[in-house]
C-alpha positions as MATLAB code, in Angstrom:
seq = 'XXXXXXXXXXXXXXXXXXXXXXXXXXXXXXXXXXXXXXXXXXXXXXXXXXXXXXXXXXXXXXXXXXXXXXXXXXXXXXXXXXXXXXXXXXXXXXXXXXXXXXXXXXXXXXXXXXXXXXXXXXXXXXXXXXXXXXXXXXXXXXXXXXXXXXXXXXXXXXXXXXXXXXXXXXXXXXXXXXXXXXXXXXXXXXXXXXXXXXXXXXXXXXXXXXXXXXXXXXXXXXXXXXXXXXXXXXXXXXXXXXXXXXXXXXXXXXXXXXXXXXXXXXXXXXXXXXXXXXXXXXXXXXXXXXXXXXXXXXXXXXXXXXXXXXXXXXXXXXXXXXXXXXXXXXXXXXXX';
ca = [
     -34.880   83.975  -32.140;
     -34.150   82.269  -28.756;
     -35.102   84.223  -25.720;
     -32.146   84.565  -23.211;
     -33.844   82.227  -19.645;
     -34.951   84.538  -16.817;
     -32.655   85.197  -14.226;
     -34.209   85.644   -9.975;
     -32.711   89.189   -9.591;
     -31.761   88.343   -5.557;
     -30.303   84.997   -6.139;
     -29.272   83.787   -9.433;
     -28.302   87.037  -11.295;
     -24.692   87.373  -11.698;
     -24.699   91.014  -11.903;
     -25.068   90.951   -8.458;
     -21.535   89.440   -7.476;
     -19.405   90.993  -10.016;
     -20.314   89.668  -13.414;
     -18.385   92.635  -15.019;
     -15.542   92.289  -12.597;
     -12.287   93.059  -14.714;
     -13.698   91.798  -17.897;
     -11.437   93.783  -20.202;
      -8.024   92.404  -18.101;
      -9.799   88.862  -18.350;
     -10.209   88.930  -21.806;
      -6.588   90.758  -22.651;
      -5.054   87.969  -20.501;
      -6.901   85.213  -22.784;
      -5.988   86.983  -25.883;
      -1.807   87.438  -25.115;
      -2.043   83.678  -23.626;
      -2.455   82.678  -26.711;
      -0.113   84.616  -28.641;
      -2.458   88.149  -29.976;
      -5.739   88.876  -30.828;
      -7.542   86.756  -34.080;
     -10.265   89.133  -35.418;
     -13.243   87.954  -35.331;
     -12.723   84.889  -33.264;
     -13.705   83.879  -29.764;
     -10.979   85.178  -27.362;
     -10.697   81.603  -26.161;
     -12.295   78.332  -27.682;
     -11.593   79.832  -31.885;
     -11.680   76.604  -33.303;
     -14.589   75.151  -33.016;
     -17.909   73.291  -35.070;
     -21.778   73.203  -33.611;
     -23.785   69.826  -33.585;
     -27.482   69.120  -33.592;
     -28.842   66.775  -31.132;
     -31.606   66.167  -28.542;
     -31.272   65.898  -25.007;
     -33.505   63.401  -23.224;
     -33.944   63.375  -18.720;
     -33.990   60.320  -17.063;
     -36.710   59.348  -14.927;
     -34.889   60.583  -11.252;
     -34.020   63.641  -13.077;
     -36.761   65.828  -11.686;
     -36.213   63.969   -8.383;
     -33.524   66.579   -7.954;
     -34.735   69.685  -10.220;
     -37.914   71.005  -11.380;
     -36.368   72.742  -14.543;
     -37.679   72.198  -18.327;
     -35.355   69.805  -19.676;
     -35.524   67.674  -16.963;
     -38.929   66.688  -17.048;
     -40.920   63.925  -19.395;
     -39.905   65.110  -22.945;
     -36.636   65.227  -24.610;
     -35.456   69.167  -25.985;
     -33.374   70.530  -28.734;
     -30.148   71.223  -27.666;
     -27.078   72.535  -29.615;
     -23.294   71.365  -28.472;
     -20.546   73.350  -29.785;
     -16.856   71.293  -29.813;
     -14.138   73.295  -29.327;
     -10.102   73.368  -28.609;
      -9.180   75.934  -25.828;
      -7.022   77.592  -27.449;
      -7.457   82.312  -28.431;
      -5.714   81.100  -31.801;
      -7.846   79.557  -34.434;
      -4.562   78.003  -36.253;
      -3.719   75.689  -32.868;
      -4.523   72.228  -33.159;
      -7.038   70.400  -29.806;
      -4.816   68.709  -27.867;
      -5.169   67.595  -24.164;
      -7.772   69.834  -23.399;
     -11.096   70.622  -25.478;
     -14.443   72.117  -24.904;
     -18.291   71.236  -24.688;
     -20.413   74.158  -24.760;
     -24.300   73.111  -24.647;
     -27.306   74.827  -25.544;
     -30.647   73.859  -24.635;
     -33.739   74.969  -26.394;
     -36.796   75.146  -23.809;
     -40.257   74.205  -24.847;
     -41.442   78.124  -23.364;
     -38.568   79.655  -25.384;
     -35.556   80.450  -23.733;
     -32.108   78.815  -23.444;
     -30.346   77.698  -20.884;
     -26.604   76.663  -21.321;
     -23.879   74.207  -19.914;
     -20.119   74.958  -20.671;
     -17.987   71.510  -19.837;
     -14.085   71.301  -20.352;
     -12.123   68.149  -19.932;
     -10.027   69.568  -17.421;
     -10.295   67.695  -13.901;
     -11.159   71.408  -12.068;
      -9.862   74.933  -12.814;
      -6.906   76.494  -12.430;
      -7.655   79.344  -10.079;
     -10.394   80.533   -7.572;
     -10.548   84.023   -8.148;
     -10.561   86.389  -11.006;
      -7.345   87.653   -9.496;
      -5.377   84.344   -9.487;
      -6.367   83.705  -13.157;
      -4.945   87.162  -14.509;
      -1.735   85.999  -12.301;
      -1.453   82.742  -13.961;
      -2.792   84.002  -17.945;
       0.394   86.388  -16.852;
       2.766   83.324  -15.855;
       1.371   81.388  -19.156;
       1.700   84.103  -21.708;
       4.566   83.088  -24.698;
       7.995   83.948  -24.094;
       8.766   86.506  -27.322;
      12.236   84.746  -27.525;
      10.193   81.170  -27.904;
       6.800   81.529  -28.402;
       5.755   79.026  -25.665;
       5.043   80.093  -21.656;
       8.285   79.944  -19.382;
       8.104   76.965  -17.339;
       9.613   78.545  -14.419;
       7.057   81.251  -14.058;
       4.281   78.775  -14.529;
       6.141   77.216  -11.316;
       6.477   79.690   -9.092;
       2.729   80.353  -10.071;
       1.538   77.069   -8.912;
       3.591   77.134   -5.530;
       1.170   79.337   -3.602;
      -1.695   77.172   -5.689;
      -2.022   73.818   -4.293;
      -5.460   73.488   -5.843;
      -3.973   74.646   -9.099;
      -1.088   72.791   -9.051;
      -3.052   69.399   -8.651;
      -4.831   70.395  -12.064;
      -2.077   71.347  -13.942;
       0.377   68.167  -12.835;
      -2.774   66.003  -13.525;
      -3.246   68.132  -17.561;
       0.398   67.950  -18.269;
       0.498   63.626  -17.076;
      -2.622   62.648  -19.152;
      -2.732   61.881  -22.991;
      -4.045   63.741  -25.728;
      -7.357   62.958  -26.806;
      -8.436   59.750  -29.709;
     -11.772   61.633  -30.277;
     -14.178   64.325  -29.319;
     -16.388   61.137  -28.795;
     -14.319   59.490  -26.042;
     -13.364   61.918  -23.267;
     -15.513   63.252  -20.114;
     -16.422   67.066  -20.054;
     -16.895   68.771  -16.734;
     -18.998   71.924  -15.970;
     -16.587   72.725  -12.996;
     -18.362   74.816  -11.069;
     -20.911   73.914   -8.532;
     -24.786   74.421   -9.173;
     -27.997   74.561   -6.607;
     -30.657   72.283   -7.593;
     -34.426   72.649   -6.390;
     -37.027   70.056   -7.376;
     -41.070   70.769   -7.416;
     -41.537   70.596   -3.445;
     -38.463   72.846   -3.247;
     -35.761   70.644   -1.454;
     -32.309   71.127   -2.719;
     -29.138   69.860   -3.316;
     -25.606   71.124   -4.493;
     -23.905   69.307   -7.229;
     -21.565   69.372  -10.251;
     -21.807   68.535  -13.783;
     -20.448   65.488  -15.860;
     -20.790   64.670  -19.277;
     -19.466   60.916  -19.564;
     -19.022   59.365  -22.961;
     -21.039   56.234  -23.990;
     -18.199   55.260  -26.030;
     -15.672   55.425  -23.347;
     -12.498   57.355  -22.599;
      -9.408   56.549  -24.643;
      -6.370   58.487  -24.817;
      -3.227   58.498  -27.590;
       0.511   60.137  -27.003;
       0.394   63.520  -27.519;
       3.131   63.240  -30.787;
       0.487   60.614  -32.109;
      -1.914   63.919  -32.657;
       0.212   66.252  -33.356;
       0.644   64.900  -36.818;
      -2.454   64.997  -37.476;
      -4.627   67.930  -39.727;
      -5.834   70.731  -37.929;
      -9.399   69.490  -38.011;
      -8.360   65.934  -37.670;
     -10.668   65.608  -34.190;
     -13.736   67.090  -36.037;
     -13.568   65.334  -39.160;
     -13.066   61.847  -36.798;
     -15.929   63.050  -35.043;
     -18.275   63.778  -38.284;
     -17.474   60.274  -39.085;
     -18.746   58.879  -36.258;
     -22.300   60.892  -36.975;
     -21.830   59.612  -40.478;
     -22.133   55.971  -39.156;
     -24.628   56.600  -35.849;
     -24.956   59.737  -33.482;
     -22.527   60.154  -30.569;
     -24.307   60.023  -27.000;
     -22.896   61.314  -23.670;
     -24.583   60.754  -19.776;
     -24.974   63.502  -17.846;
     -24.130   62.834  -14.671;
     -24.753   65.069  -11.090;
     -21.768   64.296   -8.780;
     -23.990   65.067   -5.376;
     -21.642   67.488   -2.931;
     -21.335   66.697    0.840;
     -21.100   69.148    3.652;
     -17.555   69.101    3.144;
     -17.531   69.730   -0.787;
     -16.531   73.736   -1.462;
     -19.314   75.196   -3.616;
     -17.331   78.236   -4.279;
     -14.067   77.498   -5.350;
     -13.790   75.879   -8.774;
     -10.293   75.077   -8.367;
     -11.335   72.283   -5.605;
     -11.287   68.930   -6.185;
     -14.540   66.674   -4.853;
     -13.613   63.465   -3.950;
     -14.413   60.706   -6.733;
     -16.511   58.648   -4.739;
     -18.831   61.065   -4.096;
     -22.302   59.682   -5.339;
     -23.770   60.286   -9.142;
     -26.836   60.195  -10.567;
     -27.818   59.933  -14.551;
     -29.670   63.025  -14.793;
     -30.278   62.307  -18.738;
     -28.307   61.411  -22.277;
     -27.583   63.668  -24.819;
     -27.187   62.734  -28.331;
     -25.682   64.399  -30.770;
     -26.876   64.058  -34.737;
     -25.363   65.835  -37.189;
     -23.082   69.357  -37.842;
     -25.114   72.631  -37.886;
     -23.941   75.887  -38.748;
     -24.849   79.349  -36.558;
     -26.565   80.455  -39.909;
     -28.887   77.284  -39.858;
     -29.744   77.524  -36.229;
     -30.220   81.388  -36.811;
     -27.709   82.192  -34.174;
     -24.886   84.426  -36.042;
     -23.147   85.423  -32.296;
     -23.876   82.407  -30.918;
     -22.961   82.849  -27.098;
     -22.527   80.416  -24.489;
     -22.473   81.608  -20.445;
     -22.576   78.837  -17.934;
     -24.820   81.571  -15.395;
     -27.870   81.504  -17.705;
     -29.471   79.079  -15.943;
     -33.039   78.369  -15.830;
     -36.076   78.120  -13.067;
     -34.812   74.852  -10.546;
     -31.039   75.416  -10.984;
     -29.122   78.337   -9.374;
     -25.785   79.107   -9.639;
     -23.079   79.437   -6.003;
     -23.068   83.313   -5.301;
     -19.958   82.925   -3.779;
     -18.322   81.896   -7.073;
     -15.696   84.511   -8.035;
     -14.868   82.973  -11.736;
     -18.507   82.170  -12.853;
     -19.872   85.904  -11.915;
     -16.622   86.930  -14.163;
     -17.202   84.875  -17.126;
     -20.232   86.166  -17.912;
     -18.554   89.416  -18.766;
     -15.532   88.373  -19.995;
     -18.280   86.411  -22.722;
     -19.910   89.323  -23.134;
     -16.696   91.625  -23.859;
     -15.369   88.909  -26.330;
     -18.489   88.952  -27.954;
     -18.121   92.966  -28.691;
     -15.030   92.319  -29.771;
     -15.271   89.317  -32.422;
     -18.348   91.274  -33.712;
     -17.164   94.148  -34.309;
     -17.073   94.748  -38.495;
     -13.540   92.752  -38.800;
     -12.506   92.000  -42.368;
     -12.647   88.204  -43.982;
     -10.413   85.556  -42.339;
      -8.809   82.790  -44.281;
     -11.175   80.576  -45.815;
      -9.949   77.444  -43.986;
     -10.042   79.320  -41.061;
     -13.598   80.247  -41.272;
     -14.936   77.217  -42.129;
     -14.239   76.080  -38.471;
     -15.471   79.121  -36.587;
];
């Protein structure tokens, strides 16, 4: 069994701003967002399949952080795929998941949770219940009312840049070909202890490519998972992590800000991805991800409102989908 990675009580443990702040709201506002609670599931992310892979640093890697797996030798990692969606029968569509484990050679974890969304919707914990409130189905539709979505998004310019830029893209061609973003800004310390604030990018070796939403709509259910299993089938799938460096300018606490794409990268490593794994193979039945369990050299922004509250929304939802539910469908569980 892993070991969860230490956390520096003062400055990296998210208990201290909040980590429990509203969880049970959070989580209620994921679960009638999309459409009721699925026993047994995630509250958000249900369908989803885990890959096996290694993740190898590049050589300027620990030019910017003195953690484990970005050192000389490549580590184990885990990468669980996922749509975004509380309900495990809705189909991926414009927006799907990344969640990243790495295995550490002294025994802990430490995890990266990337979405392909271009930044997040809200800032605070607050603003998200608002718009999970403004998104929830209509009961005389079953889809959100447009006009409260609106009038959501008018006192969220930040907010309102993502969502025009989500609802003007295409849906995805594969799992393989689209960008995933960690969102939220992380403090990076090297060995001599100079730092630097950046975000995440995962960047696909095989490019981005898009299709028209109706184009994957009538496709299977598990259409994106079986194209990607192909892919394995032939080679394994690779992705560049990139560090998008922040200037003075940059807001480290607000996830719902947009940096400025010229803003300098650097490769930080490649992860490649091998073959489909199951939580009973890795010996990982709750299998968790939380984007604050970071490891020694990487710290998270304490001034981060929605990464403090994830953790125990995570936490909450794991209670919940754990909690002695009966059997779901077969087809259902399959993809879990």
């Amino acid at each position: 069994m892993q070991k969860q990675a230490k956390f520096d009580v003062e400055n990296r443990c998210p208990m201290n701003h909040g980590a429990f702040y509203r969880s049970a709201e959070l989580v209620a506002g994921v679960h009638a967002a999309a459409g009721g609670i699925f026993a047994g599931f995630r509250a958000a992310h249900a369908l989803g399949r885990i890959y096996l892979g290694a993740f190898t640093a590049t050589a300027r890697a620990k030019d910017f952080s003195r953690a484990a797996h970005f050192q000389d030798r490549p580590v184990p990692v885990t990468a669980r795929m996922s749509s975004v969606s509380g309900d495990p029968g809705t189909a991926p569509t414009k927006v799907v998941a990344m969640a990243t484990k790495f295995y550490l050679p002294d025994g802990t974890v430490t995890d990266l949770i990337g979405i392909t969304l271009p930044a997040f919707f809200s800032r605070t914990p607050d603003e998200f219940l608002a718009f999970l409130d403004a998104a929830k189905p209509d009961p005389s539709t079953g889809q959100p009312d447009p006009a409260s979505i609106r009038a959501y998004f008018e006192d969220q310019p930040n907010g309102a840049k993502v969502f025009q830029a989500v609802r003007t893209e295409q849906s995805l061609v594969s799992l393989a070909q689209v960008a995933y973003r960690p969102l939220h800004a992380y403090y990076f310390i090297n060995a001599s202890g100079a730092g630097h604030w950046g975000r995440y990018h995962w960047e696909p070796e095989a490019g981005v490519a898009g299709q028209p939403p109706e184009e994957l709509a009538k496709q299977p259910i598990d259409h994106l998972f079986e194209e990607f299993e192909q892919r394995l089938s032939a080679a394994p799938v690779a992705f560049r992590l990139e560090l998008q460096l922040a200037q003075p300018e940059d807001s480290i606490d607000d996830p719902s800000a947009m940096w400025p794409e010229n803003r300098e990268r650097v490769v930080l490593g490649r992860l490649e991805l091998r073959r489909r794994i199951t939580e009973l193979e890795i010996g990982d039945p709750v299998m968790m991800h939380d984007p604050t369990a970071v490891t020694d050299g990487i710290e998270i922004s304490p001034g981060d409102q929605i990464i403090a509250a994830r953790r125990g929304a995570y936490l909450l939802s794991v209670a919940e989908r754990t909690g002695g539910w009966g059997e779901k469908a077969s087809f259902l569980s399959t993809s879990k």
